[in-house]
N, C-alpha and C positions, 0 to 999 in steps of 0.2 A: 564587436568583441575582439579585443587585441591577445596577447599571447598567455597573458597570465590569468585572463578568465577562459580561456580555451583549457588550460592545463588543470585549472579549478576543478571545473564543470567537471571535466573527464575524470579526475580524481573522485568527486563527489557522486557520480553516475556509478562509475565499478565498484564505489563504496556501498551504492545503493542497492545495486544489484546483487550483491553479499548481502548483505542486510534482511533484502525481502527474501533470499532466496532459506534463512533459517530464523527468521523471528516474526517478520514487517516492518512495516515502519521505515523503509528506503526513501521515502517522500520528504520525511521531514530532515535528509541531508541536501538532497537534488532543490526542493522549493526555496528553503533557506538561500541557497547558494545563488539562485536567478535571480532571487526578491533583493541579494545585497548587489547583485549587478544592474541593478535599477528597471528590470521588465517587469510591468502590468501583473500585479496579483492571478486576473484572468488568462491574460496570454502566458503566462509562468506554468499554472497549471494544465493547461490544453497544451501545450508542447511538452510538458512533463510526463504526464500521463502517455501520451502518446510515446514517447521514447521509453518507458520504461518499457513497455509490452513486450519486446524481444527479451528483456532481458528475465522478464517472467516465466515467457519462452521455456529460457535457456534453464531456469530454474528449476522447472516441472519438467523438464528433459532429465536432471540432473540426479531427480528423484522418483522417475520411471519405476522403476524398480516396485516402491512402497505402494504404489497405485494398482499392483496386480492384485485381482479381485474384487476391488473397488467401483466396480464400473455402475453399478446400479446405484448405487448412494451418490454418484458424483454428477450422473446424467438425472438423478430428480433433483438436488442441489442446484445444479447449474441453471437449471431453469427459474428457479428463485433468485438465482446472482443478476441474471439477466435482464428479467425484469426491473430490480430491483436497480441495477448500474443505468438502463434507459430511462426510469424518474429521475434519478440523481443528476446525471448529465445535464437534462433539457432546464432542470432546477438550475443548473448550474447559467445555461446560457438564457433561460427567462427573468429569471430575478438580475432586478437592476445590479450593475457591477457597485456600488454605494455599499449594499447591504454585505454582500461577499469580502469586500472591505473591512467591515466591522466585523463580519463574523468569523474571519480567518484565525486570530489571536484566539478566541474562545476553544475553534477545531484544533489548534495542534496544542494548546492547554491541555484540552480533554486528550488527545493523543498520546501527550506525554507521562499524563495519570496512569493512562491506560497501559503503558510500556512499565512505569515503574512499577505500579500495582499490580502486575499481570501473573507473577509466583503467588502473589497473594491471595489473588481471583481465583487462581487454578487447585488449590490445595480448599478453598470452602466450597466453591462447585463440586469437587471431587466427589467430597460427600453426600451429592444428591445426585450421581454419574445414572442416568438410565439410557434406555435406546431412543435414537431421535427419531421424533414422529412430527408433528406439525410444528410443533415450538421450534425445534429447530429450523424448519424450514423457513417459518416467517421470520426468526431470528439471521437466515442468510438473506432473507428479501429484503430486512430491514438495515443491513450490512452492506449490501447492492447501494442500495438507495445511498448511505453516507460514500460508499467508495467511486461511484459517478460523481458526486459533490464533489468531493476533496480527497479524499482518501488513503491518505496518512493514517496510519497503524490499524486498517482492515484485516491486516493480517492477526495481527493481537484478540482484535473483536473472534474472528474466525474459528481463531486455535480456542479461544477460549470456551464456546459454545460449542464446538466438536470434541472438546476433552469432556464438558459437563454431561453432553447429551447424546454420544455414542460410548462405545466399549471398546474400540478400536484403539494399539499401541499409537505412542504421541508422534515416533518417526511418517507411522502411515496417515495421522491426522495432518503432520508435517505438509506430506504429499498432498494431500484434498486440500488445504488449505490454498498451497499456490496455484494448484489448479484453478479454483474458484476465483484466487483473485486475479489470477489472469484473465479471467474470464471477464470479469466485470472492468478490466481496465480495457479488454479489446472491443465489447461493447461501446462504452464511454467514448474510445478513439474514436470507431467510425462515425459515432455521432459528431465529435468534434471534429475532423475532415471533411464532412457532409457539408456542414452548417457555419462553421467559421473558421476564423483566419489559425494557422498554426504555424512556428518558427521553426521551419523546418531545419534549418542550421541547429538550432539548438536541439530541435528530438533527433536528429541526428547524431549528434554529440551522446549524447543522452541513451542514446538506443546503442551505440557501439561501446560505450564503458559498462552499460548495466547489464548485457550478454554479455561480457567477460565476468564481471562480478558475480551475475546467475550461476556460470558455472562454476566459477573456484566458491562459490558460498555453497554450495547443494556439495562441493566434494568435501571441503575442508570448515565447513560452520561449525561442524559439531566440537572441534578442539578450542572454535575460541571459549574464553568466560563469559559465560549467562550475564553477570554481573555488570563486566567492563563493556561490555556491548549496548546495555540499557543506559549504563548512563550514560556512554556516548551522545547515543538517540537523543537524550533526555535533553543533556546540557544544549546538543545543537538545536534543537526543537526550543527549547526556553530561550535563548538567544535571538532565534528566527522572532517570537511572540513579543520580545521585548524592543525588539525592531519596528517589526508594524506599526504593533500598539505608543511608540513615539514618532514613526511617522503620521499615522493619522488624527496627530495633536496638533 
């Protein structure tokens, strides 16, 4: 890695790190970014994953605050992330890297639907908002499971099913969200430190930009635009897709 993918990355990490810390969706800046530096789909994501965690950290540190009273919903939640992160993982490192290959362009397609579509999502769920009971829960299990995969815009899936299927204001859903998805990205690491190879140069990189980003995004996210932030995501995430899917022509 010589100097200008060093300053890249770092750019791209604290971007991320902002990113997940008030919407989701920080993967599809950080993955893009390794995938054009030419690392392994697989090794891209297992070093990814792993370096974001602090910065999720720093995120749910950031929004402390909104999590007071919360404890009961987050500790039956978390156990659903859990499990749900340790299928996704093992999926991740049993399935032939071939299939991961193809399937990558489809995951940040849907990611990026889900980013654009996400106002959308949020205002017809609204009107069917009840208290969450097992739908949600299998719906965080189900969440787990994609965010141990890959897990570019877990966050989006999250907010969206804790806005439909609790009562809770969107700051404190905020909070439980990145809890969660901490949660399932710290699972996923230890599996992937356990069991295979990770660049740690890079989650290193990775991990010191997206704890500065966690925290200036948890302080100052709320001033950026809803709008300009999506498509951001969006445009790099289609970019990322239209890469792969010509590399693997």
């Amino acid at each position: 890695m010589d100097g200008w993918d060093f300053g890249l990355l770092t750019i791209a990490a604290t971007g991320a790190g902002a990113v997940n810390a008030v919407v989701g969706s920080g993967s599809l800046i950080t993955f893009p970014a390794l995938i054009a530096m030419g690392y392994p789909p697989i090794l891209a994501t297992v070093s990814n994953n792993v370096g974001l965690v602090p910065g999720m950290g720093g995120a749910v540190y950031g929004y402390r605050r909104e999590l007071t009273g919360q404890g009961p919903l987050l500790l039956r939640l978390a156990a659903a992330a859990c499990g749900g992160a340790l299928i996704g993982s093992l999926l991740l490192l049993c399935l032939p890297s071939a299939w991961f290959q193809r399937i990558v362009p489809v995951l940040i397609g849907t990611a990026c639907a889900l980013v654009i579509l996400q106002p959308i999502l949020a205002r017809r769920l609204a009107a069917e908002r009840r208290r969450g009971g097992t739908g949600l829960w299998l719906g965080v299990f189900g969440t787990g499971i994609y965010g141990g995969y890959f897990g570019a815009a877990q966050g989006v899936v999250l907010i969206g099913l804790l806005g439909a299927l609790t009562t809770e204001d969107l700051q404190r859903l905020n909070a439980v969200k990145n809890a969660l998805a901490l949660t399932v990205n710290l699972v996923a690491a230890m599996v992937f430190v356990s069991v295979t190879s990770v660049d740690w140069y890079v989650a290193g990189i990775v991990a010191a930009g997206s704890t500065v980003g966690g925290l200036l995004g948890s302080r100052y996210g709320r001033l950026l635009s809803p709008v300009a932030l999506r498509g951001t995501i969006a445009a790099v995430g289609l970019l990322a897709m239209a890469d792969l899917i010509a590399r693997s022509w």
